[in-house]
C-alpha positions as CSV (number, residue, x, y, z in Angstrom):
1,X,61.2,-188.2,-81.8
2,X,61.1,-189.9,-78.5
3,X,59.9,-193.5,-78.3
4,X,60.0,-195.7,-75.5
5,X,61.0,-199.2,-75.8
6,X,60.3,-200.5,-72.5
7,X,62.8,-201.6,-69.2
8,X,65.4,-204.2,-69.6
9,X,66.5,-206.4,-66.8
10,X,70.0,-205.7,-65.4
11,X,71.9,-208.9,-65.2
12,X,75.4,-210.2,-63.6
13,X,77.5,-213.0,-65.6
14,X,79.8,-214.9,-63.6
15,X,82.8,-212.9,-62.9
16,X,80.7,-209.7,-61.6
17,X,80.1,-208.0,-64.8
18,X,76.6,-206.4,-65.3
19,X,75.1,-206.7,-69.1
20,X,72.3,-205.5,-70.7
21,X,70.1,-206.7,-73.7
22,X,69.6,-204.1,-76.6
23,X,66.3,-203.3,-78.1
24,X,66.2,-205.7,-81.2
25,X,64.3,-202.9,-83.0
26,X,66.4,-200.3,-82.4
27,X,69.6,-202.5,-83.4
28,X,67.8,-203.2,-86.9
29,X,67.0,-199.8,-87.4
30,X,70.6,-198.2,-86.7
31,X,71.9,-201.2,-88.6
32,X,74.3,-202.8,-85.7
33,X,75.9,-206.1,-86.4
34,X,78.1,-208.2,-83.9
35,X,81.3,-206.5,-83.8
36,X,79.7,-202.8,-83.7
37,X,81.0,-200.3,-81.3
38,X,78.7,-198.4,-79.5
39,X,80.1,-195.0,-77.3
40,X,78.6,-194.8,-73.5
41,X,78.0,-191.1,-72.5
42,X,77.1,-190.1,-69.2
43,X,74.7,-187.8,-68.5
44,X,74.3,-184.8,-65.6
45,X,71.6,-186.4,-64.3
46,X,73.1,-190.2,-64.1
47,X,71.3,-191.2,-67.3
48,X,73.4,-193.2,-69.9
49,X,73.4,-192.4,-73.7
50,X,74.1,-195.0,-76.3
51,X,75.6,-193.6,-79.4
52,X,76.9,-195.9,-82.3
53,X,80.1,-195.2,-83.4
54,X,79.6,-194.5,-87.2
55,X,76.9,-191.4,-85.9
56,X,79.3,-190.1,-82.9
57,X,81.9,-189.6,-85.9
58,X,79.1,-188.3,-88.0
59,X,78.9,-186.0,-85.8
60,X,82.4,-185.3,-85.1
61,X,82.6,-184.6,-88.8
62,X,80.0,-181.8,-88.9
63,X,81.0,-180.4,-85.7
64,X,84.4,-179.6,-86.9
65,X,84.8,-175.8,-86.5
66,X,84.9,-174.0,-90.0
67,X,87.4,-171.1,-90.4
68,X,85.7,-167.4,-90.3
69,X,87.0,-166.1,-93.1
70,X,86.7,-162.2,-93.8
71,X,87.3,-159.7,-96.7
72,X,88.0,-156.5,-96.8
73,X,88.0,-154.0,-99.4
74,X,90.2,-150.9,-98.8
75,X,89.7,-148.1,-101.2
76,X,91.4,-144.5,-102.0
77,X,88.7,-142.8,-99.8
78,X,89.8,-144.8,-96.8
79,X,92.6,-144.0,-94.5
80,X,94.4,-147.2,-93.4
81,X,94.2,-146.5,-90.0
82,X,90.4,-147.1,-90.5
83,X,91.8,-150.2,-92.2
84,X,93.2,-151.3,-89.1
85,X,90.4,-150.6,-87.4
86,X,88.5,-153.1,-89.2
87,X,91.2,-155.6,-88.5
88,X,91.1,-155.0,-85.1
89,X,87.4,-155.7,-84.8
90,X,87.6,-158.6,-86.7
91,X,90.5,-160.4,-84.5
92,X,88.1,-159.3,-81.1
93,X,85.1,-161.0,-82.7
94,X,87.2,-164.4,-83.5
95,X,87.8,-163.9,-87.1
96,X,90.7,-166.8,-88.6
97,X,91.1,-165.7,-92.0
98,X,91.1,-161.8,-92.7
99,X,91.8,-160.8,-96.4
100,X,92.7,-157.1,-97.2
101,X,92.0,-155.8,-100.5
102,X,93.2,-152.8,-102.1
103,X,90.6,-151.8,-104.6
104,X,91.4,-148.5,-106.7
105,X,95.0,-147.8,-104.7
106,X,97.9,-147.0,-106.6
107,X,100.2,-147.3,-103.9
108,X,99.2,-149.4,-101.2
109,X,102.4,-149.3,-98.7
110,X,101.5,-147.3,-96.5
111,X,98.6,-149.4,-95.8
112,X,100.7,-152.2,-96.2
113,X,103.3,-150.8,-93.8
114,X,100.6,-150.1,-90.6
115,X,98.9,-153.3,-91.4
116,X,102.8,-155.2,-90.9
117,X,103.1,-152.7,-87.9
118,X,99.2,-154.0,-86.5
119,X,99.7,-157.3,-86.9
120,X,103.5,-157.3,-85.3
121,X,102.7,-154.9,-82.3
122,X,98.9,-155.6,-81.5
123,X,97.2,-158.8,-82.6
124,X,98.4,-161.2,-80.6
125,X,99.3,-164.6,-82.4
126,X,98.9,-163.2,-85.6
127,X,100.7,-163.7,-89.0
128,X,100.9,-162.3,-92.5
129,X,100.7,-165.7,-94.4
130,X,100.2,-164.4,-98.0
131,X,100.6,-161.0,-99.7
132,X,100.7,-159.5,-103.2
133,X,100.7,-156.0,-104.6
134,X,96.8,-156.1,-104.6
135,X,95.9,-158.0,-101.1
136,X,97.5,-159.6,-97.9
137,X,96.0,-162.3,-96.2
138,X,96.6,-162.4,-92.0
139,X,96.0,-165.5,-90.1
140,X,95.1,-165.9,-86.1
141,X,96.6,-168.9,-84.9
142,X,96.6,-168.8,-81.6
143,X,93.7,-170.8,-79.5
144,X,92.5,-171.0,-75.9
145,X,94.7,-174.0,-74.6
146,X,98.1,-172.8,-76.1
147,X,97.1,-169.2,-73.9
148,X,93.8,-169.4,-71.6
149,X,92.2,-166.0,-70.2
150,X,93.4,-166.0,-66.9
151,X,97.2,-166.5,-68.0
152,X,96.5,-163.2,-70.0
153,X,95.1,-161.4,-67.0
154,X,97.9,-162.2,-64.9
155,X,100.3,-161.1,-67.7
156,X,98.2,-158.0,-67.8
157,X,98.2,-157.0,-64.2
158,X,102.3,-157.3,-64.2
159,X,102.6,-155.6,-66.8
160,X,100.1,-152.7,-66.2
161,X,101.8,-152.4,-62.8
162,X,105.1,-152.4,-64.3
163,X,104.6,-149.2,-66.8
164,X,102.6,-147.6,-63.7
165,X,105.9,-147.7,-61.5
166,X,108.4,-146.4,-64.5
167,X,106.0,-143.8,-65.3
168,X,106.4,-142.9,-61.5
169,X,110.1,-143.0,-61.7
170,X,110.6,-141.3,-65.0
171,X,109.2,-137.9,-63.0
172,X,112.3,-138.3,-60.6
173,X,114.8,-138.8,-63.1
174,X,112.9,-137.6,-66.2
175,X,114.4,-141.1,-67.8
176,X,113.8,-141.2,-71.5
177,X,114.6,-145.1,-70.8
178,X,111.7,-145.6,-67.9
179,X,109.7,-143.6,-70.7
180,X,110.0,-146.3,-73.3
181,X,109.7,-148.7,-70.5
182,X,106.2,-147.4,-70.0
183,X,105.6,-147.6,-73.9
184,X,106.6,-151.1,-74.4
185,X,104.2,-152.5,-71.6
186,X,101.6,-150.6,-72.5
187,X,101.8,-151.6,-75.7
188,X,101.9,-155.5,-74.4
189,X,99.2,-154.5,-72.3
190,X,96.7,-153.6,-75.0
191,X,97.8,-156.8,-77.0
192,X,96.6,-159.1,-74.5
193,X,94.0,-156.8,-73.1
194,X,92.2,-158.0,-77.3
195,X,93.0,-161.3,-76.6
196,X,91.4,-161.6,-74.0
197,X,88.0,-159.7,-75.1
198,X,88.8,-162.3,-78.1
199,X,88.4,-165.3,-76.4
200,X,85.5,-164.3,-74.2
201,X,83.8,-163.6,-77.1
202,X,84.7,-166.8,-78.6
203,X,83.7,-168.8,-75.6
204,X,80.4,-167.0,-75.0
205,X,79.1,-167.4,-78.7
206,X,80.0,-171.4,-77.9
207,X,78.8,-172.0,-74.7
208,X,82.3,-172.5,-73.3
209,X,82.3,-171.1,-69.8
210,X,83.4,-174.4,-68.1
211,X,86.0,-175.1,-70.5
212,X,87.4,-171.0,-69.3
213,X,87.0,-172.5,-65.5
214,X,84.2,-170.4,-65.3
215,X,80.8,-171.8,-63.3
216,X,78.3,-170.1,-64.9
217,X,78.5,-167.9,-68.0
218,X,77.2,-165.0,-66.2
219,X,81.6,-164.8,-65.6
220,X,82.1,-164.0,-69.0
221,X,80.9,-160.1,-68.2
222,X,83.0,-159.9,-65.0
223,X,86.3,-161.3,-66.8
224,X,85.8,-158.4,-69.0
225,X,85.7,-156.0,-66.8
226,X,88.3,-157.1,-65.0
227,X,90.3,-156.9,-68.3
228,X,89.3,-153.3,-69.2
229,X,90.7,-151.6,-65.4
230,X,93.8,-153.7,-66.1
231,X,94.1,-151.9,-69.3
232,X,93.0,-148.5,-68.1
233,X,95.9,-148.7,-65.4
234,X,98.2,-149.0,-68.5
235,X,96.4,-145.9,-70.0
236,X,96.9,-144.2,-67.1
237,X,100.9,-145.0,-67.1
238,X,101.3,-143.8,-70.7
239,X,99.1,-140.6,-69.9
240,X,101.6,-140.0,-67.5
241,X,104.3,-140.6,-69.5
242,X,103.3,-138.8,-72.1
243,X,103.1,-135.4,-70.1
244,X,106.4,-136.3,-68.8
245,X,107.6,-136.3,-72.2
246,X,105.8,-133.3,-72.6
247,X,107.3,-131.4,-69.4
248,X,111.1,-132.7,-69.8
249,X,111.1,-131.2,-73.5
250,X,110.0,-128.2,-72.6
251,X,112.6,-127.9,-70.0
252,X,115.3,-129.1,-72.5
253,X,114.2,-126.2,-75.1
254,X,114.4,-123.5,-72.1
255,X,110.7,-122.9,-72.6
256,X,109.8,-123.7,-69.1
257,X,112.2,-123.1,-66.3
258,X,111.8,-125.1,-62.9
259,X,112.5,-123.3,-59.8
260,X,113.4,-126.2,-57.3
261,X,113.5,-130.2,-58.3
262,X,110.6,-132.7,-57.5
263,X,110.1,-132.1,-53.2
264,X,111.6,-135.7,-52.1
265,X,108.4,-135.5,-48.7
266,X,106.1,-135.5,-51.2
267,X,107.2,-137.7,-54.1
268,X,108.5,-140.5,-51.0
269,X,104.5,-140.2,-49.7
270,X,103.0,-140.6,-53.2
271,X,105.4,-143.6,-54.3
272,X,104.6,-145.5,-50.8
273,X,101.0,-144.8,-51.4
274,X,101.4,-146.5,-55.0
275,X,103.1,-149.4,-53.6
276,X,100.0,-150.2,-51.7
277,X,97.6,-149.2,-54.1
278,X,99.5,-152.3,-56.2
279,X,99.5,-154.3,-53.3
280,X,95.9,-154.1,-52.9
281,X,95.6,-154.4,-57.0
282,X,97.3,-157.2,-56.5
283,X,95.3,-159.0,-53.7
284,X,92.5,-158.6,-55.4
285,X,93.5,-161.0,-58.5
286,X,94.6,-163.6,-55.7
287,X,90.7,-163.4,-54.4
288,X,89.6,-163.6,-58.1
289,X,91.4,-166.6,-59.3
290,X,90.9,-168.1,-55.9
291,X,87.5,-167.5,-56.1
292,X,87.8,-166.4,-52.0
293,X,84.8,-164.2,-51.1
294,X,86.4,-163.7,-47.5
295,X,89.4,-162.6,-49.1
296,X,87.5,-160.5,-51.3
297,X,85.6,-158.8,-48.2
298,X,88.1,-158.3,-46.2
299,X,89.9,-156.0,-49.5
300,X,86.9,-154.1,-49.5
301,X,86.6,-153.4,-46.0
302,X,90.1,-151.9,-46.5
303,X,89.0,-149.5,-49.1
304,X,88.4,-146.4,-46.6
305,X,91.5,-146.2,-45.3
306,X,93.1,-145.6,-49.0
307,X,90.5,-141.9,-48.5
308,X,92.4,-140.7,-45.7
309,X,95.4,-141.2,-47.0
310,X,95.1,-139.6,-50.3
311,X,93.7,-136.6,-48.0
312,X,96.6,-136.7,-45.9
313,X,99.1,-136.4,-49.1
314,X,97.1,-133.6,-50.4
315,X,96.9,-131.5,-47.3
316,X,101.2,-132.4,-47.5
317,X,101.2,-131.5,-51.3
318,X,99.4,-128.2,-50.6
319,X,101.2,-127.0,-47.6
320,X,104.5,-126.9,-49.8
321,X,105.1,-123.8,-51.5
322,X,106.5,-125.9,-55.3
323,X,106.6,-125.3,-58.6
324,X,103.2,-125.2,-60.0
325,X,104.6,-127.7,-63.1
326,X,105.5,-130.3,-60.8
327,X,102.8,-130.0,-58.5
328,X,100.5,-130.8,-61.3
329,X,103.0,-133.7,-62.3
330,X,102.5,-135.4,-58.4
331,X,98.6,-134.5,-58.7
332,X,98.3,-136.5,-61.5
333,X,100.4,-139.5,-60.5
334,X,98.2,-139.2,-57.1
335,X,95.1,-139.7,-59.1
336,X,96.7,-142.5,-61.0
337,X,97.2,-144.2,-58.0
338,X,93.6,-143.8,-56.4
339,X,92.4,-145.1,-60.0
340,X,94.8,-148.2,-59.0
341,X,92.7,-148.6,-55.5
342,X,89.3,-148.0,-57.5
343,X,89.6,-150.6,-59.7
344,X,91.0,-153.0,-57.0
345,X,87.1,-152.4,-55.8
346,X,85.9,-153.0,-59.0
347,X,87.5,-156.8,-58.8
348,X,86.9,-157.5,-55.7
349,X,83.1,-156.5,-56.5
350,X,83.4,-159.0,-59.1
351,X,84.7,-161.6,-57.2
352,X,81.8,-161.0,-54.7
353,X,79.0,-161.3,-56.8
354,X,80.2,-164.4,-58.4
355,X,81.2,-165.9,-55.7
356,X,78.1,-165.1,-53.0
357,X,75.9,-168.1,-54.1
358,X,78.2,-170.6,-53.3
359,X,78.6,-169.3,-49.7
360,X,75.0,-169.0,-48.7
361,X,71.9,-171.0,-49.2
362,X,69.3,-170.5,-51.3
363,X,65.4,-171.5,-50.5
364,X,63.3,-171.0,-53.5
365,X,59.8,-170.0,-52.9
366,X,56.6,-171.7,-53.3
């Protein structure tokens, strides 16, 4: 409860310091004595809060996170991919401590064996820190200062960019090693693409949206969406990839036969319109980070131009008389690529709507 104890006089010693006499009451009834320490906080408004230093390390104490600590039972009616997919949910919502027990299973390593593979491949600053024949105990270590969010995304973006322009290549070549290329960033990709949902989480169950550089916690949504076009550009690469995989095996058992190899007009058009599909991917996370709503405008204004190009490569793609196999191949790297310039608007939407207050004033209404 409130109580007012009156003004006190502000008054200046000798050599320019300015002192203050406490409340007698209020110094009996936190029990001060000369030599007590007392913490200054300052408040948002200028105000000053007095806090004694045994209650601010009271305080400390009980504000001490606890670990989330999670169990789960897996029995012989449950696959362990569904398992994993318990695991998975529980790193994204900020678990610390997830126990796996195997209830009723015999022989537990396969689960054992895609939980190693899960925790290895996927969950980012994860480890296995305990494990018998009946349970195994995982362990998130990382936090938000060893890794914050935006490092993530920028990781994200080269890497999503990356498996896009091996997929590209791999058609060209049909490179088994620009395949696995594509593979091992996507795979990267989804791992930070978790951590990243992770630690929004975490920060908007706690409030922490100016410890994440944020301004308001209205952010928290755009971050995410930001991190799930990054992510669908890696989904995009290994769908590609995939059907190249697909097509080159095919080939290699003499199922398919290709009349003529991959029409260099066409494939030089759609890998220059890629390159600026990333450059414009890429100018958008400048605007972002910057938090530059010009910059951000002026990418959008842009946008149109990507139309008529895309038209202009598929007036080029249909006036060539090429295998119908590879013509589906360039169609669906095209539409990769306009995905690319799609989500480049999504960002840069983002970075207008939370950047449009601070550039314009605001008069509320009476």
């Amino acid at each position: 409860m409130e109580r007012d104890l009156g003004y006190r006089r502000v008054q200046c010693t000798g050599r320019g310091s300015h002192i203050i006499s406490l409340p007698k009451e209020w110094v009996q009834d936190i029990g001060l004595e000369k030599g007590s320490e007392v913490a200054f906080k300052i408040q948002d408004d200028s105000s000053l809060i007095l806090v004694p230093r045994k209650i601010m390390e009271g305080r400390r104490e009980a504000e001490k996170p606890k670990l989330k600590e999670y169990w789960i039972i897996a029995n012989p009616k449950e696959d362990y991919q569904s398992v994993c997919r318990k695991i998975i949910s529980l790193y994204v919502v900020s678990a610390d401590l997830v126990h796996i027990r195997f209830k009723g299973l015999e022989d537990a390593s396969k689960h054992k064996v895609a939980i190693s593979n899960l925790v290895r491949n996927t969950l980012l600053g994860s480890e296995i820190i305990d494990e018998t024949p009946s349970e195994i105990t995982l362990q998130i270590l990382i936090n938000h200062p060893e890794f914050p969010v935006e490092k993530a995304i920028r990781r994200m973006v080269i890497l999503a960019l990356s498996a896009n322009r091996d997929a590209i290549s791999a058609l060209k070549n049909m490179d088994r090693s620009s395949i696995q290329s594509v593979t091992d960033a996507y795979n990267d990709v989804n791992r930070l693409n978790l951590y990243v949902i992770r630690q929004l989480k975490f920060g908007l169950e706690r409030n922490l949206f100016k410890e994440l550089g944020f301004k308001t916690p209205k952010e928290f949504l755009g971050y995410r969406i930001v991190a799930n076009d990054i992510k669908s550009i890696a989904d995009n690469a290994m769908n590609i990839a995939n059907n190249i995989m697909t097509f080159s095996k095919l080939i290699e058992d003499q199922i398919l036969f290709l009349r003529e190899s991959v029409d260099e007009e066409v494939y030089s058009q759609i890998s220059n319109f890629n390159s600026l599909a990333h450059q414009l991917l890429e100018e958008t996370i400048k605007a972002m980070f910057k938090r530059d709503y010009e910059h951000a405008d002026r990418i959008t204004s842009q946008l149109e131009s990507f139309t008529t190009l895309e038209n202009d490569l598929i007036t080029l793609m249909s006036s060539k008389k090429m295998d119908p196999n590879l013509s589906s191949m360039l169609r669906l790297i095209l539409d990769s690529s306009r995905r690319i310039v799609e989500y480049g608007r999504n960002i840069a939407e983002v970075t207008l709507n939370r950047t449009v207050e601070e550039i314009t004033s605001m008069r509320a209404s009476t």
